[in-house]
C-alpha positions as CSV (number, residue, x, y, z in Angstrom):
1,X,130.9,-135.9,-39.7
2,X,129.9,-139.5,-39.7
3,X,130.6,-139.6,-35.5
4,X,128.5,-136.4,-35.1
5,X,125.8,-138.4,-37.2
6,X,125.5,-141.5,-35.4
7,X,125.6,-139.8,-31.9
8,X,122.7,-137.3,-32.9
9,X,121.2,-140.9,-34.1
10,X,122.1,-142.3,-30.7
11,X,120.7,-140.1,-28.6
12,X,117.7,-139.2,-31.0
13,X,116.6,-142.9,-29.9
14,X,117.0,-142.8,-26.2
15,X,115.1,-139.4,-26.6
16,X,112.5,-141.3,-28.1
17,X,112.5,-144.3,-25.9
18,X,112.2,-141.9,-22.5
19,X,108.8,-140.4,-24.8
20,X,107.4,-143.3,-25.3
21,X,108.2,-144.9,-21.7
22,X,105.9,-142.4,-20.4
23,X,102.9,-144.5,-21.8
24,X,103.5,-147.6,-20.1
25,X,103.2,-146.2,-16.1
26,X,99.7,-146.3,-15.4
27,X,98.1,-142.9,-13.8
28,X,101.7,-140.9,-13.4
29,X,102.9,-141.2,-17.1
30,X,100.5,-138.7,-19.0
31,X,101.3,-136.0,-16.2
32,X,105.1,-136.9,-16.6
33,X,104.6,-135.6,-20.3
34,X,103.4,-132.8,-19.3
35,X,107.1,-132.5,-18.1
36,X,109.0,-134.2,-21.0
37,X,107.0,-132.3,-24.2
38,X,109.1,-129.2,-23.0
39,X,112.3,-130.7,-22.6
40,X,112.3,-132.8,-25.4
41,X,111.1,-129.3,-27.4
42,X,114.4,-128.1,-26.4
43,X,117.2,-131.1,-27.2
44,X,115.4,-131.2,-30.6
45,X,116.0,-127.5,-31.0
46,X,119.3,-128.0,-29.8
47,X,120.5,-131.3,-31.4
48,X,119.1,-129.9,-34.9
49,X,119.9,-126.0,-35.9
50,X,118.0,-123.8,-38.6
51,X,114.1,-123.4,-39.4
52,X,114.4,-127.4,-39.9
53,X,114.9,-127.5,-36.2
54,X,112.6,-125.0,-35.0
55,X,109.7,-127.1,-37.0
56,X,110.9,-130.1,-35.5
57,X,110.7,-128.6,-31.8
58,X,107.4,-127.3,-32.3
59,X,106.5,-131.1,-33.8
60,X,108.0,-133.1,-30.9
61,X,106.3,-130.8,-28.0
62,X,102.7,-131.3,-29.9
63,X,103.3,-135.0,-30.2
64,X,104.7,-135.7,-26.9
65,X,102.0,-133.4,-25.0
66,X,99.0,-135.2,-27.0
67,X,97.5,-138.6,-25.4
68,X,98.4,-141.6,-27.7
69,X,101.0,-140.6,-29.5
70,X,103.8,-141.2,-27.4
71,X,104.5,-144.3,-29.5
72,X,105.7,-141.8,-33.1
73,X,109.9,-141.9,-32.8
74,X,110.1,-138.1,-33.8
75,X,113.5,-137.7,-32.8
76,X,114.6,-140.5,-35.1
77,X,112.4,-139.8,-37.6
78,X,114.0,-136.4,-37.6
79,X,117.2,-137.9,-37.9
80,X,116.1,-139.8,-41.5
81,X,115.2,-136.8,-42.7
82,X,118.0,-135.0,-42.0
83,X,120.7,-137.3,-43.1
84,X,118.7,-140.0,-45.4
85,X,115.6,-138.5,-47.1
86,X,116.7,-134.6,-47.3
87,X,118.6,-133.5,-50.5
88,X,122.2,-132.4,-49.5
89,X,122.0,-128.6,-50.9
90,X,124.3,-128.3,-53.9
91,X,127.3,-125.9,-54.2
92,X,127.0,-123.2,-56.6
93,X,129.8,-122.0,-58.5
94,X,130.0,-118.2,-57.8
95,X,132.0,-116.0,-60.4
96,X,133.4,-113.2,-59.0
97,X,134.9,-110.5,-61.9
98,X,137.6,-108.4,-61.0
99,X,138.3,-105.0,-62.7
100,X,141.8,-104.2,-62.9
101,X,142.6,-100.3,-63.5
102,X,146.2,-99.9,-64.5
């Protein structure tokens, strides 16, 4: 698990680094998001599963799409949440009763 973590991690930064490279070329880079809010929709969708990811998809294609706000780091922010911030869900004990008819 901890390999899986630190790749999603890995490329959860580059993800955000392409996003926020966008800003810095003059005239081109707002159409180029027009382009990357899709895409990066999609890996976040992909690189996270469940309603958690969903949210997260719809987040990162708002952010990236709107004008100045290329610099928020959704993916890795994503990534805290998911393995820092967000409880891990605890195991219930399930009793199962078995009726035995002899």
């Amino acid at each position: 698990m901890k390999r899986n973590k630190f790749k999603l991690l890995r490329k959860g930064i580059i993800y955000d680094a392409v996003g926020m490279a966008t800003t810095f070329i003059p005239v081109v880079g707002p159409f180029l998001d027009i382009l990357w809010a899709p895409y990066a929709a999609k890996k976040m969708g992909e690189m996270y599963e469940g309603n958690t990811g969903k949210i997260a998809s719809w987040i990162v294609f708002i952010e990236e799409i709107l004008p100045f706000s290329d610099f928020i780091p959704t993916f890795t922010l994503m990534w805290l949440y998911t393995f820092v911030f967000s409880p891990e869900p605890t195991k219930e004990v399930q009793t199962i009763e078995v009726e035995i008819n002899e």
